[in-house]
C-alpha positions as CSV (number, residue, x, y, z in Angstrom):
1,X,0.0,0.0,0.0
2,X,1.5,3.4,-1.5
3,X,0.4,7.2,-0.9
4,X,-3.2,6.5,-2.5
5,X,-4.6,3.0,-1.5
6,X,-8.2,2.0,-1.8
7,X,-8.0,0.5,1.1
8,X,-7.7,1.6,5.0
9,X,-4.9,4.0,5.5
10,X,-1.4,3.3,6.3
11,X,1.2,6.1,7.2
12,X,4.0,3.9,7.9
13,X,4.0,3.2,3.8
14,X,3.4,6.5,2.7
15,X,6.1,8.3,0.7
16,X,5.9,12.1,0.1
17,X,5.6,11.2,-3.9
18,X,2.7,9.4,-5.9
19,X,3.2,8.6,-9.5
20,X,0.1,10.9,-10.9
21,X,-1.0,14.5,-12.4
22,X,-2.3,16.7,-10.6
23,X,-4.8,19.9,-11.7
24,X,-7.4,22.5,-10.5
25,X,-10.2,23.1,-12.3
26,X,-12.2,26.5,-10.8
27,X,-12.5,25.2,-6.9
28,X,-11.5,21.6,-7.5
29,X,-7.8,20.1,-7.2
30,X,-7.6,16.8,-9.3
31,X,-5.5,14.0,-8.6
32,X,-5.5,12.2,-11.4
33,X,-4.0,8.6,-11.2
34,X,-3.7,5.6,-13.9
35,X,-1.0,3.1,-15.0
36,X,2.1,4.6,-17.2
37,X,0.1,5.3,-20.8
38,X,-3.4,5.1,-19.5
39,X,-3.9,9.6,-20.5
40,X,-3.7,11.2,-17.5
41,X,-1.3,13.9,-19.1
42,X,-4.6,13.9,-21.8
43,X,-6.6,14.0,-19.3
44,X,-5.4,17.3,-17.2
45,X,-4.9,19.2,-20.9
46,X,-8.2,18.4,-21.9
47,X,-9.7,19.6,-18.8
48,X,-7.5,22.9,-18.8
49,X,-8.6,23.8,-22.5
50,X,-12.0,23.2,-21.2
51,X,-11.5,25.3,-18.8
52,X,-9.9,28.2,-20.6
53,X,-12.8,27.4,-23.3
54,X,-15.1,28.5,-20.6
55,X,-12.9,31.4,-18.8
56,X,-12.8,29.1,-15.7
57,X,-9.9,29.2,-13.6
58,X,-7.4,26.4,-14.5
59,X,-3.6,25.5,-13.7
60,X,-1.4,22.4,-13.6
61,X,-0.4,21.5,-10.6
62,X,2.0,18.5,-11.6
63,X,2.9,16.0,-14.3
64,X,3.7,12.3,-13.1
65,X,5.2,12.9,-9.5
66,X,3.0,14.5,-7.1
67,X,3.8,15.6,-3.9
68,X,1.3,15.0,-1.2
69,X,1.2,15.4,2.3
70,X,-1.7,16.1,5.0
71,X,-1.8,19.3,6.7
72,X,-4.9,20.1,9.0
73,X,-7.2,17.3,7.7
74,X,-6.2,18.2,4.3
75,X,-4.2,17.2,1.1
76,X,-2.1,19.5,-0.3
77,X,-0.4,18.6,-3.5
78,X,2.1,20.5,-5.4
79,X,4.9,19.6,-8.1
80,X,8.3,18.0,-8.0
81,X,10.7,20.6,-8.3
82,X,12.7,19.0,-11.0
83,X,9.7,18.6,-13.1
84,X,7.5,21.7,-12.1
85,X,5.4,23.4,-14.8
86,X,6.4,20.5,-17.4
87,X,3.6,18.3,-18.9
88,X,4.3,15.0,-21.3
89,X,2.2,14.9,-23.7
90,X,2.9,11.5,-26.0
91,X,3.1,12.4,-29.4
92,X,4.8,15.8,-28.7
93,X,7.3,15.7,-25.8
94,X,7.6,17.8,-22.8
95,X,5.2,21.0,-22.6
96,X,5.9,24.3,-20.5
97,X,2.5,25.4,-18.2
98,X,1.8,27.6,-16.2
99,X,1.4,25.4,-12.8
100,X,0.4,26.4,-9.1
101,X,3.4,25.4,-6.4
102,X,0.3,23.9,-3.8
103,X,-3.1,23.3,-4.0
104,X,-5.9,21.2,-1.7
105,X,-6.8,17.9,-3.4
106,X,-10.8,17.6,-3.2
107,X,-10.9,14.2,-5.3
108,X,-9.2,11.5,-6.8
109,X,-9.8,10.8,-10.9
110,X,-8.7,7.2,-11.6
111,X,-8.4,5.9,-15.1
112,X,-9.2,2.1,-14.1
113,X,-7.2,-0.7,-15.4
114,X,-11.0,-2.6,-15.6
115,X,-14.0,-1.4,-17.2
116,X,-16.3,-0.2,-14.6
117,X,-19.5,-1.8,-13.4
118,X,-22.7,-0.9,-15.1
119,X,-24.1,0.2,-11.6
120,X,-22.7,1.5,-8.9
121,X,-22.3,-0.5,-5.2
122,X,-25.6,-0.5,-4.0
123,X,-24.2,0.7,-0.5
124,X,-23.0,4.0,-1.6
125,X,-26.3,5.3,-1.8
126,X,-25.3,8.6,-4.0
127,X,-22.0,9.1,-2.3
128,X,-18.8,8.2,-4.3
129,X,-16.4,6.1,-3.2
130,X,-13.7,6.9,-1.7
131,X,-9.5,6.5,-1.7
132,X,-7.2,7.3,0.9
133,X,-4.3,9.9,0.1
134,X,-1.5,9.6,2.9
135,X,-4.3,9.3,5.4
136,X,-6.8,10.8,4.3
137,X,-10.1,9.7,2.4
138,X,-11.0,11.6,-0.9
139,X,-14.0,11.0,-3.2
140,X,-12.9,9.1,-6.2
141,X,-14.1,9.6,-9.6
142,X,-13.6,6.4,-11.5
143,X,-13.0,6.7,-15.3
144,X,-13.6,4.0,-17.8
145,X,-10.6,3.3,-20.0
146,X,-12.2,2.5,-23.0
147,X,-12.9,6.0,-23.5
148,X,-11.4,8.0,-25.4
149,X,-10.0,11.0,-24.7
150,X,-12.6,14.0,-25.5
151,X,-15.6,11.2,-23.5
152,X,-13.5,11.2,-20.4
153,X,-13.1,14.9,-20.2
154,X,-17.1,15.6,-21.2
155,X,-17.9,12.8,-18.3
156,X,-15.4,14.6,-15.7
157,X,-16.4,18.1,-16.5
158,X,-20.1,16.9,-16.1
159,X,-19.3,15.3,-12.7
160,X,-17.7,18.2,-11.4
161,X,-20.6,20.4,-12.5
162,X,-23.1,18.4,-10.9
163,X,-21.1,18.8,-7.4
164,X,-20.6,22.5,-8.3
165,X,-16.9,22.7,-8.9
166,X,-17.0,24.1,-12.0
């Protein structure tokens, strides 16, 4: 068990580093997590031109290592220094962003290895699920990788409306 976990938390695992992108999109922080190749890089850029589309606040927080840590019942995220402000997009190599140096995660976005149930657990009752980040539980956002990506980024946008995010 790493950083994020699905399962109950563990701090004497946690490293200050997860393998993800990070982005805030008007009042929401986005950890965005997935295997190596799954589009989270896609992911965050399509939600920041969305953003800009719609003259909504929008910044990159971090591309591929994210630091997290809890402060005050919080997540904060920010960049690794080496790598801060710098986005890989496949295809095109290493993009310069403007990126924020912190910002409070408010969910989780997971591009699932599996294809996602048809309905959701019974038990939740309305309520996402949830992941723990470094002790903390967040409300996750699972994605379905058989998207592509412009349907993952009209699905997310529309989640985060419905909560009033953007």
């Amino acid at each position: 068990m790493g950083i994020i976990s699905a399962g109950m938390p563990d701090a004497s695992k946690a490293g200050p580093y997860c393998h993800a992108t990070a982005v805030v999109i008007g009042e929401a922080g986005l950890i965005i997590q997935g295997a190596s190749g799954s589009g989270k890089s896609s992911l965050a850029l399509g939600l920041l031109d969305r953003a800009a589309d719609r003259k909504i606040f929008g910044r990159l927080v971090g591309d591929d290592r994210i630091h997290v840590a809890s402060v005050n019942q919080r997540i904060l995220m920010g960049p690794h220094p080496a790598i801060a402000g710098r986005l890989e997009q496949r295809g095109r190599g290493i993009l310069t962003l403007p990126y924020l140096g912190r910002a409070v995660a408010r969910y989780i976005i997971s591009i699932e290895a599996e294809p996602l149930a048809r309905l959701p657990d019974a038990g939740l009752e309305g309520r996402l699920p949830e992941m723990f980040v470094a002790g903390i539980a967040l409300p996750l956002i699972p994605l379905d990788p058989r998207q592509g990506p412009l349907e993952r980024v009209a699905q997310l946008w529309f989640d985060l409306a419905q909560r009033g995010w953007v």
